[in-house]
Each structure stands twice: as C-alpha cells, then as structure tokens.
mmCIF file of the N, C-alpha and C atoms, coordinates in Angstrom:
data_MODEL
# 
_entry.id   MODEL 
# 
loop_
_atom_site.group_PDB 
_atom_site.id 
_atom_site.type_symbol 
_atom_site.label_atom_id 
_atom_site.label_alt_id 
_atom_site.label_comp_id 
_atom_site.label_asym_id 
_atom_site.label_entity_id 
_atom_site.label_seq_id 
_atom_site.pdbx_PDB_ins_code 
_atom_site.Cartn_x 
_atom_site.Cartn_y 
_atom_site.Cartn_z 
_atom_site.occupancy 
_atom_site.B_iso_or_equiv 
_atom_site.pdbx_formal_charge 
_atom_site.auth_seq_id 
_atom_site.auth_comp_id 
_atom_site.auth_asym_id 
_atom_site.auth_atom_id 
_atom_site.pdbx_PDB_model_num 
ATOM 1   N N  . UNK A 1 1  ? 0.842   -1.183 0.000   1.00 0.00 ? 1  UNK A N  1 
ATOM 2   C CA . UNK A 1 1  ? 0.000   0.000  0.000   1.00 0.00 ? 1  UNK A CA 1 
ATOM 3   C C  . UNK A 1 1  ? 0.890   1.251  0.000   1.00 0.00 ? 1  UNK A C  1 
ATOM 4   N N  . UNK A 1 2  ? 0.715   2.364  -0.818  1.00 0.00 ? 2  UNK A N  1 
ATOM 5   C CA . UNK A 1 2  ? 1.619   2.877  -0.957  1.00 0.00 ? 2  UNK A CA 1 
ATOM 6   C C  . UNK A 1 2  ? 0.633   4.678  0.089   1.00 0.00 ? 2  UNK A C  1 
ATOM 7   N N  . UNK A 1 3  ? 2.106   4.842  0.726   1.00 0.00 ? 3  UNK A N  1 
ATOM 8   C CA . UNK A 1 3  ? 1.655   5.632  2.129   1.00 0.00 ? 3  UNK A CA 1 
ATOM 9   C C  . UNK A 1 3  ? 1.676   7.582  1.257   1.00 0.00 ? 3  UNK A C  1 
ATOM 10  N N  . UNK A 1 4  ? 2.732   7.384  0.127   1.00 0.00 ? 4  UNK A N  1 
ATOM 11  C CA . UNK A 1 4  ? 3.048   8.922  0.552   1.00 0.00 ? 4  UNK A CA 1 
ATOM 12  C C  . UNK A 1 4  ? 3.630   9.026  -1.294  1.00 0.00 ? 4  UNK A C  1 
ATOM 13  N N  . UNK A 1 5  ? 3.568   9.819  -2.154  1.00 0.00 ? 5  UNK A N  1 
ATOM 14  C CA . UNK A 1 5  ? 3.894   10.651 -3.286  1.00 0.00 ? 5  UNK A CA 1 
ATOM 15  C C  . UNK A 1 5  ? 4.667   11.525 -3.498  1.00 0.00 ? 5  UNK A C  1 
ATOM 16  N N  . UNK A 1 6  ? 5.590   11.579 -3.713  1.00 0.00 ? 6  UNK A N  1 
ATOM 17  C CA . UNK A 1 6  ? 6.578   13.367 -4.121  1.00 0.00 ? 6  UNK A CA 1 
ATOM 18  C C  . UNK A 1 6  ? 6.870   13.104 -5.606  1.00 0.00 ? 6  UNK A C  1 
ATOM 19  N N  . UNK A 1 7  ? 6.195   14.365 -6.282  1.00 0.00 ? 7  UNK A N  1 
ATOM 20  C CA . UNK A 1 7  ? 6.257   14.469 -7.866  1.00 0.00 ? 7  UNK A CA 1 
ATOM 21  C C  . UNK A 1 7  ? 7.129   15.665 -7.420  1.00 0.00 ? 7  UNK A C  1 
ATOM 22  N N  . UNK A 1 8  ? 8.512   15.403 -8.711  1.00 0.00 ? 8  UNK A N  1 
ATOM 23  C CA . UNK A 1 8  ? 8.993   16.543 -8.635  1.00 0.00 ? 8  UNK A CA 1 
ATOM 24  C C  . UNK A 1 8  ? 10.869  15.641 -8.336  1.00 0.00 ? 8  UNK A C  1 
ATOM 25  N N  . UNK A 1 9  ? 12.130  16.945 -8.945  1.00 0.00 ? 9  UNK A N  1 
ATOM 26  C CA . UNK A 1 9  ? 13.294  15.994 -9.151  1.00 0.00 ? 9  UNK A CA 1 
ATOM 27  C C  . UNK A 1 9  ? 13.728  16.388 -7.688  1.00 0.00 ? 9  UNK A C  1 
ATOM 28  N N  . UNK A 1 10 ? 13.554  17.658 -7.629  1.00 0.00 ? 10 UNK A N  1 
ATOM 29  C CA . UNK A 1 10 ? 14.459  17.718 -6.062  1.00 0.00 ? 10 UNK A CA 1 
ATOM 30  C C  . UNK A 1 10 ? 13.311  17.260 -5.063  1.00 0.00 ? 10 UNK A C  1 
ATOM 31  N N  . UNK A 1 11 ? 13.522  16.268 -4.058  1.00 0.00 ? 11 UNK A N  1 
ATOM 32  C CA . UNK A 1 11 ? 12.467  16.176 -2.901  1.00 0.00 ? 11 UNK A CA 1 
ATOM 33  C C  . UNK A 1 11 ? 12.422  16.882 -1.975  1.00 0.00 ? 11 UNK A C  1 
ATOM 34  N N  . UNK A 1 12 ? 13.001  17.835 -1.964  1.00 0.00 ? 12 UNK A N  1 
ATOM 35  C CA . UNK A 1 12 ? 12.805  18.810 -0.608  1.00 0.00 ? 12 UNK A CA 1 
ATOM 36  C C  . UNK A 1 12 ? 11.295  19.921 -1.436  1.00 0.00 ? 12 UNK A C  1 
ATOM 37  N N  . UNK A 1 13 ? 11.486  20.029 -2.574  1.00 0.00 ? 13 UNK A N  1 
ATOM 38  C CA . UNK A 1 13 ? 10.744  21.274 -3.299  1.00 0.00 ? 13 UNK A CA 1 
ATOM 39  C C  . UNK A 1 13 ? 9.971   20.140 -4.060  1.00 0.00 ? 13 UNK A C  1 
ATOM 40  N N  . UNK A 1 14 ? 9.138   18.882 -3.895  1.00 0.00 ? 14 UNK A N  1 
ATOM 41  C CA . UNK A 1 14 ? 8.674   18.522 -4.837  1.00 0.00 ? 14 UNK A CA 1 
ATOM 42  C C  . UNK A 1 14 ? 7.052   18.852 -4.010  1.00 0.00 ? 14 UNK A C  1 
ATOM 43  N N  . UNK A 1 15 ? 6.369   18.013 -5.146  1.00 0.00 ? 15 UNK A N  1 
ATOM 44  C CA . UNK A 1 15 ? 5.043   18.172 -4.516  1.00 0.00 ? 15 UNK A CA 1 
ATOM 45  C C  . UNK A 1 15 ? 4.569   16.975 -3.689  1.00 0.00 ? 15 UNK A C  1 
ATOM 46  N N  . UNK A 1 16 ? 4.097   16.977 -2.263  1.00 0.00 ? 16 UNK A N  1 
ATOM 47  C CA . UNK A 1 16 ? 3.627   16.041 -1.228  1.00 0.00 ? 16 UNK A CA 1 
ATOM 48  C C  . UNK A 1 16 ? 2.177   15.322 -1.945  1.00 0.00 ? 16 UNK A C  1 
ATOM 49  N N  . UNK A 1 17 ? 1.794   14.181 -1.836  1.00 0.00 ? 17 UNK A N  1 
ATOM 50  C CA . UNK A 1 17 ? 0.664   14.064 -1.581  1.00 0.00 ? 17 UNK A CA 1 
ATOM 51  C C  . UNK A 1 17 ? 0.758   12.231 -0.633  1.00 0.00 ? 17 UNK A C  1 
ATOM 52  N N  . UNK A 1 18 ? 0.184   12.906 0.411   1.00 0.00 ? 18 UNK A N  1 
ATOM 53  C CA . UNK A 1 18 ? -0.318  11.516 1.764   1.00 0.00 ? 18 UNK A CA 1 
ATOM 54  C C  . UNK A 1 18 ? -1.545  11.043 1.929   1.00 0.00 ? 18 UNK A C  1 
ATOM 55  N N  . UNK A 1 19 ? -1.709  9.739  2.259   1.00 0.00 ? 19 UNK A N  1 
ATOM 56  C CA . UNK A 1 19 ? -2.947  9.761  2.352   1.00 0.00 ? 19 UNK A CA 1 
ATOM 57  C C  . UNK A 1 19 ? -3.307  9.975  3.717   1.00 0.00 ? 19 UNK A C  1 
ATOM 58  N N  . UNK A 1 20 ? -4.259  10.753 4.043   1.00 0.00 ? 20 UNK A N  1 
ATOM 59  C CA . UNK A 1 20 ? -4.930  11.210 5.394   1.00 0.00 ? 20 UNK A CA 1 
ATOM 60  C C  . UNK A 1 20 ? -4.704  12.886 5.224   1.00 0.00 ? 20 UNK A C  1 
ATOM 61  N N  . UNK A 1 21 ? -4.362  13.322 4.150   1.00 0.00 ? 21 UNK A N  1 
ATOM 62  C CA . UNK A 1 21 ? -3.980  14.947 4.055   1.00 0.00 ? 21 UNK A CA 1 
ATOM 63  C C  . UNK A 1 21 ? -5.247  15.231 3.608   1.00 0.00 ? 21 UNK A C  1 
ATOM 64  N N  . UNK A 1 22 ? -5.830  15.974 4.846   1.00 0.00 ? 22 UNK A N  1 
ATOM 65  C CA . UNK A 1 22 ? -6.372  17.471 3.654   1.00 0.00 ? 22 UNK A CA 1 
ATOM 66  C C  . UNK A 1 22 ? -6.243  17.879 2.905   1.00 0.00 ? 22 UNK A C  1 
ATOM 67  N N  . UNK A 1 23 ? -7.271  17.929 1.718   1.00 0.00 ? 23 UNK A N  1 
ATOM 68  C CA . UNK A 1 23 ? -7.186  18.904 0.390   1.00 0.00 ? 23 UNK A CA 1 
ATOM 69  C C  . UNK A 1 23 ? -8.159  19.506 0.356   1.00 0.00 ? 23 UNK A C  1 
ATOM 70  N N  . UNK A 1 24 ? -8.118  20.624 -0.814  1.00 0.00 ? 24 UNK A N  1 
ATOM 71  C CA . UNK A 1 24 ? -9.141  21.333 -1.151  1.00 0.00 ? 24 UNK A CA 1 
ATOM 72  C C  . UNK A 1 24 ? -9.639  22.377 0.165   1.00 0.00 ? 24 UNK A C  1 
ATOM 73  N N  . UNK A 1 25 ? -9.543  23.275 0.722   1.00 0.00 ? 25 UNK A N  1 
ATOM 74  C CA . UNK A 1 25 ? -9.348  24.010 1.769   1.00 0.00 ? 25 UNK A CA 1 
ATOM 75  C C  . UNK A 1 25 ? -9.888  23.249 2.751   1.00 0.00 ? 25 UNK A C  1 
ATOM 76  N N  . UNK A 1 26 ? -9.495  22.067 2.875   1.00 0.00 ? 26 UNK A N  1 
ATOM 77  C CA . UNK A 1 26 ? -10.259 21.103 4.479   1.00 0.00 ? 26 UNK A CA 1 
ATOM 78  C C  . UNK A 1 26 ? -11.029 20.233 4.185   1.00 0.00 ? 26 UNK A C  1 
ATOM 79  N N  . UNK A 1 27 ? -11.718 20.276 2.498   1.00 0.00 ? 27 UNK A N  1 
ATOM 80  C CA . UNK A 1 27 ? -13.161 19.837 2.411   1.00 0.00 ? 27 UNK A CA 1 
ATOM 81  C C  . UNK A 1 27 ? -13.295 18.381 1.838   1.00 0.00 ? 27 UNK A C  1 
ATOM 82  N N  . UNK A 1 28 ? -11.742 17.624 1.617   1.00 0.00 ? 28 UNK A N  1 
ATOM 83  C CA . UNK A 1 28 ? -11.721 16.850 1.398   1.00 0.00 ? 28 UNK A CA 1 
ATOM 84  C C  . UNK A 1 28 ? -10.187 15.945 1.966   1.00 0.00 ? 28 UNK A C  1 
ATOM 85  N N  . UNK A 1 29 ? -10.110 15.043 1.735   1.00 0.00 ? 29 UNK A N  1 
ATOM 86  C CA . UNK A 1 29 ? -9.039  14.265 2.476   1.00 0.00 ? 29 UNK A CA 1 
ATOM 87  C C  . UNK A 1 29 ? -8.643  13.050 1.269   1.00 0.00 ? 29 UNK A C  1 
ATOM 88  N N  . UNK A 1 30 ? -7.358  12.967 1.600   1.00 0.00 ? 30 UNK A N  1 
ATOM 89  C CA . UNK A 1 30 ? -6.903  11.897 0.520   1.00 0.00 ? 30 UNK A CA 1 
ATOM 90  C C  . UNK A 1 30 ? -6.625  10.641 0.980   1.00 0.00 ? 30 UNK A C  1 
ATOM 91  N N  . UNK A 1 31 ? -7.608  9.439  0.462   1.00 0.00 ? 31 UNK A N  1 
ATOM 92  C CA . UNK A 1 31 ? -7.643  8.372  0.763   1.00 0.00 ? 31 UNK A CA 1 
ATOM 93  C C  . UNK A 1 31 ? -6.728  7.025  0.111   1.00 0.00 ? 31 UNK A C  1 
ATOM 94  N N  . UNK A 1 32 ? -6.793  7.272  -1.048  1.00 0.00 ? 32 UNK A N  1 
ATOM 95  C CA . UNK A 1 32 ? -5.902  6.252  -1.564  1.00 0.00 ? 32 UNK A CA 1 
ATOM 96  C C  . UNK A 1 32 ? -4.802  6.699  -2.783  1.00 0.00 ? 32 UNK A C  1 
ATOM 97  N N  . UNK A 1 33 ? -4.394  6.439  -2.852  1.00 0.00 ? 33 UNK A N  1 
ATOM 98  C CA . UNK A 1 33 ? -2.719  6.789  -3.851  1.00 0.00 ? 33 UNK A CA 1 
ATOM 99  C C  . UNK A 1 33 ? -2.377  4.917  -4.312  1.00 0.00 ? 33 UNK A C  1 
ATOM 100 N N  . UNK A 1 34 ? -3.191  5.052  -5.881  1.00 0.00 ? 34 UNK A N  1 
ATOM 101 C CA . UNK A 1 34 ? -2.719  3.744  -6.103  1.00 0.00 ? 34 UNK A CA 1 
ATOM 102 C C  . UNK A 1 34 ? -1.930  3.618  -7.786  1.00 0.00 ? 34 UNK A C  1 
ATOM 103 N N  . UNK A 1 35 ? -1.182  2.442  -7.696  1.00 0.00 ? 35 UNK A N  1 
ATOM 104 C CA . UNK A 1 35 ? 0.013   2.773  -8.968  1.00 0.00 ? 35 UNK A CA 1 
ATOM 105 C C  . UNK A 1 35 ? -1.113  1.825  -10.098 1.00 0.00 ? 35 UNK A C  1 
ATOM 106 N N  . UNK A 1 36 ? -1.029  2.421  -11.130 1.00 0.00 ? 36 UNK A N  1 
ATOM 107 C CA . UNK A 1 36 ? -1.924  1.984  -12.270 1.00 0.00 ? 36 UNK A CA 1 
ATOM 108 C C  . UNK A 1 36 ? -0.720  2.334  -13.292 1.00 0.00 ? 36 UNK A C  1 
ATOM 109 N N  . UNK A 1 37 ? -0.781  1.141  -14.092 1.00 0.00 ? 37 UNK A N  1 
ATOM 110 C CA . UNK A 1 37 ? -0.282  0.970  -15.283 1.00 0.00 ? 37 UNK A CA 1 
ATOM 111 C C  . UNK A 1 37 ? 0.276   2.109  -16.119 1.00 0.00 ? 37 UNK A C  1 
ATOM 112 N N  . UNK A 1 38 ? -0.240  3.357  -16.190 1.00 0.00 ? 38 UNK A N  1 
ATOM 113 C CA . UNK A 1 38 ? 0.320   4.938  -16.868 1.00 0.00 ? 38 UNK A CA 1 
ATOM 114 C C  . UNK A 1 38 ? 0.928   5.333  -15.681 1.00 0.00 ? 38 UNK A C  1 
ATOM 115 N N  . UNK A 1 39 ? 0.784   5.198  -14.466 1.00 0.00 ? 39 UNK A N  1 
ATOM 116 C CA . UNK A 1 39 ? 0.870   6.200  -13.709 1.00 0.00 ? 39 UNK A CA 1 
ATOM 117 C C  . UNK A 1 39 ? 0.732   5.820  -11.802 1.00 0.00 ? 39 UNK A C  1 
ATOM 118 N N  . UNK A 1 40 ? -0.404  6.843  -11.123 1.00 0.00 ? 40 UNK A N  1 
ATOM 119 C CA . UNK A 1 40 ? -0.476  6.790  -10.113 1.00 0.00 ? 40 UNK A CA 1 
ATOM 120 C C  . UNK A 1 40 ? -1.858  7.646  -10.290 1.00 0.00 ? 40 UNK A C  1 
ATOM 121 N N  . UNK A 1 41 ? -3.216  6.890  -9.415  1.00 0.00 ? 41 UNK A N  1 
ATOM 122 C CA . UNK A 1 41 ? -4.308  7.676  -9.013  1.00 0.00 ? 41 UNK A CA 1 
ATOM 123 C C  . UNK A 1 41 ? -4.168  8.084  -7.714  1.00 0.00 ? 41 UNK A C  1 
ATOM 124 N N  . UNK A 1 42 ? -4.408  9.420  -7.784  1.00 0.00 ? 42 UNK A N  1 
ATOM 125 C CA . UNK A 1 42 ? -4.915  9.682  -5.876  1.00 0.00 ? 42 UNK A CA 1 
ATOM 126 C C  . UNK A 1 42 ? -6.300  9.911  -5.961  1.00 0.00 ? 42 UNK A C  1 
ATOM 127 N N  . UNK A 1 43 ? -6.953  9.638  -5.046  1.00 0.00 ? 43 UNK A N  1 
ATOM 128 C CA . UNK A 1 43 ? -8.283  9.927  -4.600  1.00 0.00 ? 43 UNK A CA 1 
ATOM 129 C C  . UNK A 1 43 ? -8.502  9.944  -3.400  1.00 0.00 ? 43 UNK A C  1 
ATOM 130 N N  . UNK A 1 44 ? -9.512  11.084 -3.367  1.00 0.00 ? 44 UNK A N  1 
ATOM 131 C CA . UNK A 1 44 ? -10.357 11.829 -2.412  1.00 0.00 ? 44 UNK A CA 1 
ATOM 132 C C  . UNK A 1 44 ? -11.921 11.433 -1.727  1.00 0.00 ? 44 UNK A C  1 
ATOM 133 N N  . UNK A 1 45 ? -11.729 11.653 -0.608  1.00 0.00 ? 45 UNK A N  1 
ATOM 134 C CA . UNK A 1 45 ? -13.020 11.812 -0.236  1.00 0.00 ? 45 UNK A CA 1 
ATOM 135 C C  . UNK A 1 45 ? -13.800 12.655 0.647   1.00 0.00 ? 45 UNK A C  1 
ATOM 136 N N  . UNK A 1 46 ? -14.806 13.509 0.328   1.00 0.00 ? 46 UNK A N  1 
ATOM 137 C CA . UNK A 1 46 ? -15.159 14.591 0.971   1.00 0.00 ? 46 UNK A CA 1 
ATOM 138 C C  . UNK A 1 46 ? -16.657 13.842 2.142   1.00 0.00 ? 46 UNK A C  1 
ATOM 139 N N  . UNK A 1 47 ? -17.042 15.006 2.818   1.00 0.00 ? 47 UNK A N  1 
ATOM 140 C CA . UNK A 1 47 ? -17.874 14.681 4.044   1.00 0.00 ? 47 UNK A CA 1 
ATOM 141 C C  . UNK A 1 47 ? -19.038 13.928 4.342   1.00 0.00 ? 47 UNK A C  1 
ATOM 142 N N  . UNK A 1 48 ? -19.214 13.321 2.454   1.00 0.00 ? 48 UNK A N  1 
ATOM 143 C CA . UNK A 1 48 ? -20.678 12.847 2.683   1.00 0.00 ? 48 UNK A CA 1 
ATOM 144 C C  . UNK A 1 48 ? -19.969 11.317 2.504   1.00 0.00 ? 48 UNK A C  1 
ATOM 145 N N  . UNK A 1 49 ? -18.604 11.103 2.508   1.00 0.00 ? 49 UNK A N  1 
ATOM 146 C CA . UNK A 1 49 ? -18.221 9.631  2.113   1.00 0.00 ? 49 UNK A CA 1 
ATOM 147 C C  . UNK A 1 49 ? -17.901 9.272  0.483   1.00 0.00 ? 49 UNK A C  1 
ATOM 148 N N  . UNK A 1 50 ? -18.370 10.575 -0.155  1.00 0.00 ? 50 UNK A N  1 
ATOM 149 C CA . UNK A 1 50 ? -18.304 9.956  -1.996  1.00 0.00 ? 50 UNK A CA 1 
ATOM 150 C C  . UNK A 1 50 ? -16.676 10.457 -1.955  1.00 0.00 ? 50 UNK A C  1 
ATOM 151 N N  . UNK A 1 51 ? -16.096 9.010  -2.979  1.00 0.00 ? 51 UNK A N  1 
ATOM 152 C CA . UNK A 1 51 ? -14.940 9.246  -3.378  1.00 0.00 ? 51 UNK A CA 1 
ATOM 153 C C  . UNK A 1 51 ? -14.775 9.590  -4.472  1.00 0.00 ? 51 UNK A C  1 
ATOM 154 N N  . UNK A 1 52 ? -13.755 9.894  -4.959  1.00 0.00 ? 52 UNK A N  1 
ATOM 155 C CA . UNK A 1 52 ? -13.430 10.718 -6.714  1.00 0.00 ? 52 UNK A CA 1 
ATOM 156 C C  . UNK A 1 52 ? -12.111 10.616 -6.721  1.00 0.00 ? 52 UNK A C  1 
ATOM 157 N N  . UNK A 1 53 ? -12.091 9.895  -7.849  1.00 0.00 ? 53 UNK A N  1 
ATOM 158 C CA . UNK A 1 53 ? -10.735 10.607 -8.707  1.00 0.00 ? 53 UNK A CA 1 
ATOM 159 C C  . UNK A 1 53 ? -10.178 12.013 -8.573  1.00 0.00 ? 53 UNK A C  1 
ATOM 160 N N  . UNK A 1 54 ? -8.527  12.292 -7.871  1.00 0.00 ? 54 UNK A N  1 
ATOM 161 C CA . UNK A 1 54 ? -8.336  13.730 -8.074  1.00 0.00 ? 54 UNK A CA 1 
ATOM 162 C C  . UNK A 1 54 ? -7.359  13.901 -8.797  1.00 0.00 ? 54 UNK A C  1 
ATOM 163 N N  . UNK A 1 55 ? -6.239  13.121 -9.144  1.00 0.00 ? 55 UNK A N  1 
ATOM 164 C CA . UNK A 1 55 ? -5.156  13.735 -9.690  1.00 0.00 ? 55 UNK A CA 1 
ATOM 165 C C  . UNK A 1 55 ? -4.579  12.402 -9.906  1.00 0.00 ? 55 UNK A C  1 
ATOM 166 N N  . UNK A 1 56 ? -4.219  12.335 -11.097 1.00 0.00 ? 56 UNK A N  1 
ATOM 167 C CA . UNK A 1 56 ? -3.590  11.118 -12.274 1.00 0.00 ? 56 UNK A CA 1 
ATOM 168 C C  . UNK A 1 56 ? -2.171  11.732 -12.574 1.00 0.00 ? 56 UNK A C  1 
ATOM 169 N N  . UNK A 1 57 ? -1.109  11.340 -12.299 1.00 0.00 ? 57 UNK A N  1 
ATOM 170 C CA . UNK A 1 57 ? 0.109   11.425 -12.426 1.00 0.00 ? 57 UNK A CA 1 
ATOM 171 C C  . UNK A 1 57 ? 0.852   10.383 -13.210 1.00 0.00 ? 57 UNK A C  1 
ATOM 172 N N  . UNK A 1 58 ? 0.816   10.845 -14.254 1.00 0.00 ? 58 UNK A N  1 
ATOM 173 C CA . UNK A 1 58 ? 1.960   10.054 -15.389 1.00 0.00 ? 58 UNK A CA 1 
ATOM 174 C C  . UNK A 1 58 ? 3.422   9.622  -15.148 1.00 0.00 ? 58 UNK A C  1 
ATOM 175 N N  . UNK A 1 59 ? 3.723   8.275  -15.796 1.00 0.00 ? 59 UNK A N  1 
ATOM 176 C CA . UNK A 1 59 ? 4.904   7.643  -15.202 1.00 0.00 ? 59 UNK A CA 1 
ATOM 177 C C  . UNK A 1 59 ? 6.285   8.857  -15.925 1.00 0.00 ? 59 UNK A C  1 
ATOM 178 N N  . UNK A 1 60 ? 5.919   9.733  -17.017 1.00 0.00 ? 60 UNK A N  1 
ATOM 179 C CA . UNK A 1 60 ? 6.812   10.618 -17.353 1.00 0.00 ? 60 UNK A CA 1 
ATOM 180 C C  . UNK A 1 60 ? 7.463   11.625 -16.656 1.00 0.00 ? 60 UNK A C  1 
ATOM 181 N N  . UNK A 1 61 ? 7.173   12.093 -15.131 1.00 0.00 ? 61 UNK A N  1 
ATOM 182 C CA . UNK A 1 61 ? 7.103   13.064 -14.157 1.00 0.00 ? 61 UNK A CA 1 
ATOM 183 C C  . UNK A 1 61 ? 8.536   12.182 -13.345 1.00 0.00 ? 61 UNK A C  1 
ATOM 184 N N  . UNK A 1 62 ? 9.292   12.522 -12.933 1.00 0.00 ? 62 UNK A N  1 
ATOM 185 C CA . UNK A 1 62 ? 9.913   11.706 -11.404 1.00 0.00 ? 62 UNK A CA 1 
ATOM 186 C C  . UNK A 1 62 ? 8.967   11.963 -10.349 1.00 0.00 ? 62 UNK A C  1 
ATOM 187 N N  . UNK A 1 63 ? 8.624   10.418 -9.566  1.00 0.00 ? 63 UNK A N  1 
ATOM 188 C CA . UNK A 1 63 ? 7.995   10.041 -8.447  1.00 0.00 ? 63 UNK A CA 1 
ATOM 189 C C  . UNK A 1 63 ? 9.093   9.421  -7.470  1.00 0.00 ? 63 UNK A C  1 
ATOM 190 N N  . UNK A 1 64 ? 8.939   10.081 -6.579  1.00 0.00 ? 64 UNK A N  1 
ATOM 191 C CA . UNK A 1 64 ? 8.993   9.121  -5.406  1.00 0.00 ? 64 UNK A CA 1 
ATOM 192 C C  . UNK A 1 64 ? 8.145   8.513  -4.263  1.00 0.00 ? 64 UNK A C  1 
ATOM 193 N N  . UNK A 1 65 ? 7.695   7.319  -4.355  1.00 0.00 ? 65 UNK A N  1 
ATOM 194 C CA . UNK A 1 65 ? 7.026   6.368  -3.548  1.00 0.00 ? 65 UNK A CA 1 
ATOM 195 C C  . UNK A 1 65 ? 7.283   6.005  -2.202  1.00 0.00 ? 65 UNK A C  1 
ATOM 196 N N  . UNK A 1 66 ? 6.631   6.151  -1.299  1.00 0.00 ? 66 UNK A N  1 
ATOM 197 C CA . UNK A 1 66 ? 7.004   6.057  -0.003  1.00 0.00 ? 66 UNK A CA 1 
ATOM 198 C C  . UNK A 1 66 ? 5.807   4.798  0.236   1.00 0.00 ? 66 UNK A C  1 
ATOM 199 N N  . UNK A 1 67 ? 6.104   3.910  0.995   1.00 0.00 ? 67 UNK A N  1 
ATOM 200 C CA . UNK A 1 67 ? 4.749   2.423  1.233   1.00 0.00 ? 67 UNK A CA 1 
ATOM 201 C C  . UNK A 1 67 ? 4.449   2.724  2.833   1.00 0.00 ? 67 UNK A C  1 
ATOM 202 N N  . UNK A 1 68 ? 3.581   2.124  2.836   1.00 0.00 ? 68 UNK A N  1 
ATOM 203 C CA . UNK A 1 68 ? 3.080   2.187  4.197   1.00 0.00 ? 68 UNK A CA 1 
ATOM 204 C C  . UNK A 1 68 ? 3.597   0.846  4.621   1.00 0.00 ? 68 UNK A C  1 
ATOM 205 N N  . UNK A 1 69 ? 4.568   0.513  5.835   1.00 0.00 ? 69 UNK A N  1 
ATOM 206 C CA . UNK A 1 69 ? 5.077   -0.388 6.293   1.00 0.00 ? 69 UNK A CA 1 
ATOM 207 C C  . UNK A 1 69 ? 4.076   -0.965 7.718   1.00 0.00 ? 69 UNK A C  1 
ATOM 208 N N  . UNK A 1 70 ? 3.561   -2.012 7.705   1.00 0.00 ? 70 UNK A N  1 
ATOM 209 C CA . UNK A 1 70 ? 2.947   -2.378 8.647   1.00 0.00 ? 70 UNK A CA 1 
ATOM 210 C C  . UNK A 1 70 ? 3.483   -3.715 9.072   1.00 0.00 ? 70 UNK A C  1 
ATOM 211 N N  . UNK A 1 71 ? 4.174   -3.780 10.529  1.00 0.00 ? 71 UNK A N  1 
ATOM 212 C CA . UNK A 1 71 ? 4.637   -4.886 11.034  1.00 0.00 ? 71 UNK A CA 1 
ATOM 213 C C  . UNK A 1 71 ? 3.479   -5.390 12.322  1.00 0.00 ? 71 UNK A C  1 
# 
C-alpha cells in the first residue's frame, strides 16, 4: 500500500501528496494513492463519504514512492 507521493526531481521542493492529508481548503481528504499501469491515481473523499478521482500522475514526471510499512 503505498503511504506517501513526491512528484517533482528535487524532494525537498517537490510536490507532497499523503494519504490522510487534507485537500481542497479542508473539504476533502486523501484516501488512496494507487500505482496503475500509466501512472499513479490519488483519490479523495469529501464529508458525505463519496470518493473521486483527483489527480492522475503520469509515469513521465519523477515520483517518489514512499509504502506504508505495517509490522
């Protein structure tokens, strides 16, 4: 399960995305970050429980993948 996203070459200045982060000024939260064949989906889910597609990231970008380690 993959925990955490940084698009972008330098990782100090790239872009974050976690799942359990707030997006969208509070109104939504990011639930899953999963690797698909082009790329990487993140998705959201806001207060009534509906999830959505938010942001599709192409394997052409540098990613770095962080997993969620559960012992």
């Amino acid at each position: 399960m993959i925990r955490k996203v940084s698009v972008g070459v330098d990782l100090l200045n790239a872009m974050h995305f976690i799942v359990g982060q707030s997006v969208l000024k509070d109104s939504h939260k990011i639930v899953e970050i999963k690797e698909i064949e082009s790329g990487y989906h993140i998705r959201i889910q806001n207060e009534l429980g509906e999830i959505v597609l938010w942001k599709s990231i192409n394997r052409f970008v540098p990613v770095t993948v962080e997993y969620d380690l559960n012992f």
